[in-house]
C-alpha positions as CSV (number, residue, x, y, z in Angstrom):
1,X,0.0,0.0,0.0
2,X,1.5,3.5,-1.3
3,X,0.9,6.6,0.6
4,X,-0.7,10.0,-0.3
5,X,2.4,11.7,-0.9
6,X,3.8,8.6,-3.9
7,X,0.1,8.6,-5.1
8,X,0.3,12.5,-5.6
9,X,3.5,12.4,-7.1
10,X,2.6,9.3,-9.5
11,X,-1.1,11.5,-10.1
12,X,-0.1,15.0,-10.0
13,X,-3.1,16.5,-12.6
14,X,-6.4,15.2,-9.9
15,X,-5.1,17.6,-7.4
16,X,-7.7,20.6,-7.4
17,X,-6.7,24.0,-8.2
18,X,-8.6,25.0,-4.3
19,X,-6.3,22.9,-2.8
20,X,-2.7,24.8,-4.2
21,X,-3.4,27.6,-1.6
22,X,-5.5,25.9,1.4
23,X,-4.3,25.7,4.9
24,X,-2.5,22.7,6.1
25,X,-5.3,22.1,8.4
26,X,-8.3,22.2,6.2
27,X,-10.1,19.3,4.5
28,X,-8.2,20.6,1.2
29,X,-4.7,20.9,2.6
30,X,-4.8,17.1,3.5
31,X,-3.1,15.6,0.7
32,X,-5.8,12.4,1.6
33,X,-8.5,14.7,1.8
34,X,-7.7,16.2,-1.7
35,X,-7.2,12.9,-3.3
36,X,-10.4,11.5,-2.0
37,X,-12.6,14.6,-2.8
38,X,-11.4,14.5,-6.2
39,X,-11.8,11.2,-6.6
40,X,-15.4,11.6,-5.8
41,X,-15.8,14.6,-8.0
42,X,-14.6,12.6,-11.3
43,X,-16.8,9.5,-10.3
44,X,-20.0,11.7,-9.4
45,X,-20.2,14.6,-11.0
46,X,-22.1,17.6,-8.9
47,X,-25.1,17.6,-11.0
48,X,-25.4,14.0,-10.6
49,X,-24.5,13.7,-6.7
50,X,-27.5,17.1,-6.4
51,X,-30.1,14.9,-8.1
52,X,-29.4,11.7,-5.7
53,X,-29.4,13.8,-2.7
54,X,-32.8,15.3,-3.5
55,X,-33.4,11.9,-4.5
56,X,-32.4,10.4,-1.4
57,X,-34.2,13.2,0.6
58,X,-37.5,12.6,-1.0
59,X,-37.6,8.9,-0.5
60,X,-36.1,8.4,3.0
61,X,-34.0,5.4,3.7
62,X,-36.8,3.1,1.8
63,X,-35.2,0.3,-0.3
64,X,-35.3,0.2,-4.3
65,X,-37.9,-2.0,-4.6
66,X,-40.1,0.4,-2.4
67,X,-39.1,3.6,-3.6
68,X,-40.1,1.9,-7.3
69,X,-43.3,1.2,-6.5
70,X,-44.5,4.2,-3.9
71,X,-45.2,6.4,-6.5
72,X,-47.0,4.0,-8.5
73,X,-49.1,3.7,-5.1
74,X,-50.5,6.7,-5.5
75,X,-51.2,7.1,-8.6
76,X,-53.6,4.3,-8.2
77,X,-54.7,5.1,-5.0
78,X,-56.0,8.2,-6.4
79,X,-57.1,6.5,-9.5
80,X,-59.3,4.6,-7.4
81,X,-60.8,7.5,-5.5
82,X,-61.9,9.1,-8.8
83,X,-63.1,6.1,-10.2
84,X,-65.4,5.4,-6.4
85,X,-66.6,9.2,-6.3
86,X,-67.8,9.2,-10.3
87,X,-69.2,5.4,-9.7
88,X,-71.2,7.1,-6.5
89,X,-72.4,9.9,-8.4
90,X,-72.7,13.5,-7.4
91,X,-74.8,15.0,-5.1
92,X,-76.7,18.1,-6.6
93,X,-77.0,21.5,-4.5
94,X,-81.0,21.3,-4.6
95,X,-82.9,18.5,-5.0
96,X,-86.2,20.5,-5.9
97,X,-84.5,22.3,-9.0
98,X,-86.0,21.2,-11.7
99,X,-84.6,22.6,-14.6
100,X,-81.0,21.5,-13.4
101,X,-83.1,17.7,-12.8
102,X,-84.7,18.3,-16.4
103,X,-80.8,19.1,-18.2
104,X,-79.9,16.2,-16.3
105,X,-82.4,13.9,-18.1
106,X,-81.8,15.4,-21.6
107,X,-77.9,14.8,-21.5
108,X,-78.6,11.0,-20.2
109,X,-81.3,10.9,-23.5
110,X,-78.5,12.8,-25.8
111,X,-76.3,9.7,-24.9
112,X,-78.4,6.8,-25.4
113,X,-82.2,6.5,-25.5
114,X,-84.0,5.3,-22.2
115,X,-87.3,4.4,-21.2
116,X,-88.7,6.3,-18.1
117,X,-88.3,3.8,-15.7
118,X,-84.6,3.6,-16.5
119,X,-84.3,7.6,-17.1
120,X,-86.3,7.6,-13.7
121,X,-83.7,5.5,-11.8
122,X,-80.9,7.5,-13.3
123,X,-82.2,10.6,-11.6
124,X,-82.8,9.3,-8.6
125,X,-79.3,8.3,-8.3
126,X,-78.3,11.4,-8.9
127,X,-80.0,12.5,-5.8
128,X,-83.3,14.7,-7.1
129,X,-86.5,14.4,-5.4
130,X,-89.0,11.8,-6.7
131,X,-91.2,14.5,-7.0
132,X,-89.2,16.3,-9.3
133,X,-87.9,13.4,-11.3
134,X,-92.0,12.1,-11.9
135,X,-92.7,16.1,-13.0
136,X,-89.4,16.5,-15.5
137,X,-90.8,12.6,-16.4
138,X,-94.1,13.2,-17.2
139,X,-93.0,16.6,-19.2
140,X,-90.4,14.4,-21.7
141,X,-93.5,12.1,-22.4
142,X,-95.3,14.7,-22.9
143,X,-93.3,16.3,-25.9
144,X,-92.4,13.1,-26.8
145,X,-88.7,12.8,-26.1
146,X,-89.6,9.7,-23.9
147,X,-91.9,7.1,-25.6
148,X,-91.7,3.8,-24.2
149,X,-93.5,2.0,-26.8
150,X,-91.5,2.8,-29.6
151,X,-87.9,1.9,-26.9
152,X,-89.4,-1.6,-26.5
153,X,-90.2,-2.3,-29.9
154,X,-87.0,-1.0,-31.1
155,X,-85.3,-3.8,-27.9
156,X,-87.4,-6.5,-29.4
157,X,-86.0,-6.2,-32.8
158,X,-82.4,-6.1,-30.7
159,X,-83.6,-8.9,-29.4
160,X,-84.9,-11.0,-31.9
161,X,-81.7,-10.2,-33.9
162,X,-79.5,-11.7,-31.4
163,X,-81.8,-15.0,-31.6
164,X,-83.6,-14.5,-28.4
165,X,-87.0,-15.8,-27.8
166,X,-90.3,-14.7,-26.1
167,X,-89.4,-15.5,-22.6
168,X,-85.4,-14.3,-23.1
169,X,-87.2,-10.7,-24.7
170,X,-88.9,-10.1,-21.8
171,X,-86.2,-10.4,-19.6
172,X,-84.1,-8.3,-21.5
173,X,-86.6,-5.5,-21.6
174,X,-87.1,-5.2,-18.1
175,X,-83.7,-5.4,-17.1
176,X,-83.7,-2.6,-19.3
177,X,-86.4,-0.5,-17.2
178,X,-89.3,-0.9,-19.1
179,X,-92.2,-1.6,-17.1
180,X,-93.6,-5.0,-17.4
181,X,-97.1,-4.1,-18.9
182,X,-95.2,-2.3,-21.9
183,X,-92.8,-4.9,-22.2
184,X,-95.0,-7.8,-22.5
185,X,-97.2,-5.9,-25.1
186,X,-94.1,-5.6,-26.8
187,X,-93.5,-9.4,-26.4
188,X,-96.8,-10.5,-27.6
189,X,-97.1,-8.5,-30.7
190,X,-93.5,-10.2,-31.8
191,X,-94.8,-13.3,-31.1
192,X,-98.3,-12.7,-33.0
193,X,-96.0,-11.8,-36.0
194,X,-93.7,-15.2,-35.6
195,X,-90.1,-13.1,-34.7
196,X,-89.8,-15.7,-32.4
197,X,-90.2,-19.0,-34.6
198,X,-88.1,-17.5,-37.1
199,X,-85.6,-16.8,-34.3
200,X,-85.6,-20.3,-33.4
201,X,-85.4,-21.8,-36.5
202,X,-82.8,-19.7,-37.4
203,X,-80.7,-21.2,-34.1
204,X,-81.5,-24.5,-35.1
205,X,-80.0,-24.0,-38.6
206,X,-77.2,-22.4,-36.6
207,X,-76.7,-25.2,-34.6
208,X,-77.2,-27.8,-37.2
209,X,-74.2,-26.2,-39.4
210,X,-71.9,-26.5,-36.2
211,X,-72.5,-30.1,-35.1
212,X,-72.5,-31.6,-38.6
213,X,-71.5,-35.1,-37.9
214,X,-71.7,-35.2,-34.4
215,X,-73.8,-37.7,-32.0
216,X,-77.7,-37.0,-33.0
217,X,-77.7,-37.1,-28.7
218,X,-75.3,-34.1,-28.6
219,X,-76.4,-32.5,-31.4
220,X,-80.1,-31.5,-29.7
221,X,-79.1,-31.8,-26.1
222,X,-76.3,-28.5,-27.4
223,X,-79.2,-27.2,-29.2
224,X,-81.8,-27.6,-26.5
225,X,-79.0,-25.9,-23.9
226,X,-78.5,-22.7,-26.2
227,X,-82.7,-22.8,-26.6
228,X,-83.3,-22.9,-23.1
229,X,-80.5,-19.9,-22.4
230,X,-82.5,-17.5,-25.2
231,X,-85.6,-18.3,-23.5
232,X,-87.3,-20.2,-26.4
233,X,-90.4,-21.9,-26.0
234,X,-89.7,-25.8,-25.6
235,X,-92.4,-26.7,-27.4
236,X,-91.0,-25.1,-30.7
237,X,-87.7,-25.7,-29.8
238,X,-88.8,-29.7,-29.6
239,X,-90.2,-28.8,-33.8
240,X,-87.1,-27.7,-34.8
241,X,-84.9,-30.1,-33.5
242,X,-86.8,-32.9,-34.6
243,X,-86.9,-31.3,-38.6
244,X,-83.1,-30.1,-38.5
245,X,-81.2,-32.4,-36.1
């Protein structure tokens, strides 16, 4: 092991200019001091060793794998937060405004059409009083921005395209907040018209195409399953398996 004095004389350029006219005594006029703070200086550079202080500051004594993931933390953590307060709703100032309840109902209709029951819920959520929400109701049926007849025949056709039958409709519709008279009116007047049978004969053919050469077993009890989860009527379903399966 050399000491400071060889190591100086063998390395005479890392001595600092600061350190030509320091005292003996201070850091600088140690010739172990200078070589060591010099040292440092070359391998950290002072912009570098300012942004690890801050660095080391900020995030404590917390390891890597910590300090990678804290901020990350938070950023979901608040994520979350916004995503529970706009789930929640808002609550509105006065529950008895109604013009503020009734441009609350026509932004809900400008972005997808409703029936009242649905559009009724909605502002209820919101927090408006029910008397308020039946009076801004009542006014939208009135000028006809709310027609519930026209919505469910429009969700039968929806319906009937996606092969569904007259129990499966019905379901849909008033999971959709339709009321239940309106709904089955709906229903009944597709199934006067034969939406339904065409629907199931249309699965059938469906099914028919997909289970080519399978067990004649299989091949209705699949068809019967899908039949069943559309809410066909067994009785027709029982038709079309015998003629296409």
């Amino acid at each position: 092991m050399i000491s400071a004095e060889e190591f100086l004389s063998q390395h005479p350029a890392i001595e600092p200019a600061c350190a030509q006219n320091a005292p003996a005594g201070s850091l600088y006029g140690s010739d172990a001091g200078r070589v060591i703070i010099e040292a440092e200086q070359e391998t950290y550079p002072s912009s570098v060793h300012a942004r690890r202080t801050k660095a080391r500051a900020r995030h404590g004594n917390l390891p890597k794998n910590e300090r990678s993931y804290s901020g990350s933390n938070r950023v979901n953590a608040r994520r979350t937060t916004q995503s529970w307060s706009s789930s929640t709703g808002t609550t509105v100032d006065n529950p008895n405004d109604i013009d503020a309840c009734r441009e609350a109902a026509l932004r809900l209709l400008d972005a997808a059409p409703r029936p009242s029951g649905a559009l009724r819920e909605r502002l209820l959520g919101k927090g408006y009083d029910e008397t308020t929400v039946d009076a801004v109701v009542e006014r939208l049926q009135c000028v006809n921005l709310i027609d519930d007849e026209s919505y469910a025949q429009s969700a039968v056709r929806y319906c009937c395209g996606r092969l569904l039958g007259a129990r499966g409709t019905l379901m849909d519709l008033i999971r959709r907040g339709v009321d239940r008279e309106t709904a089955e009116r709906a229903v009944h007047q597709a199934d006067e018209q034969g939406a339904f049978e065409d629907a199931a004969w249309e699965l059938g053919r469906q099914y028919a195409r997909k289970t080519a050469g399978m067990d004649p077993v299989k091949r209705r009890q699949r068809f019967w399953s899908a039949g069943g989860r559309k809410g066909h009527n067994p009785e027709t379903l029982r038709r079309v398996a015998a003629e296409l399966l």
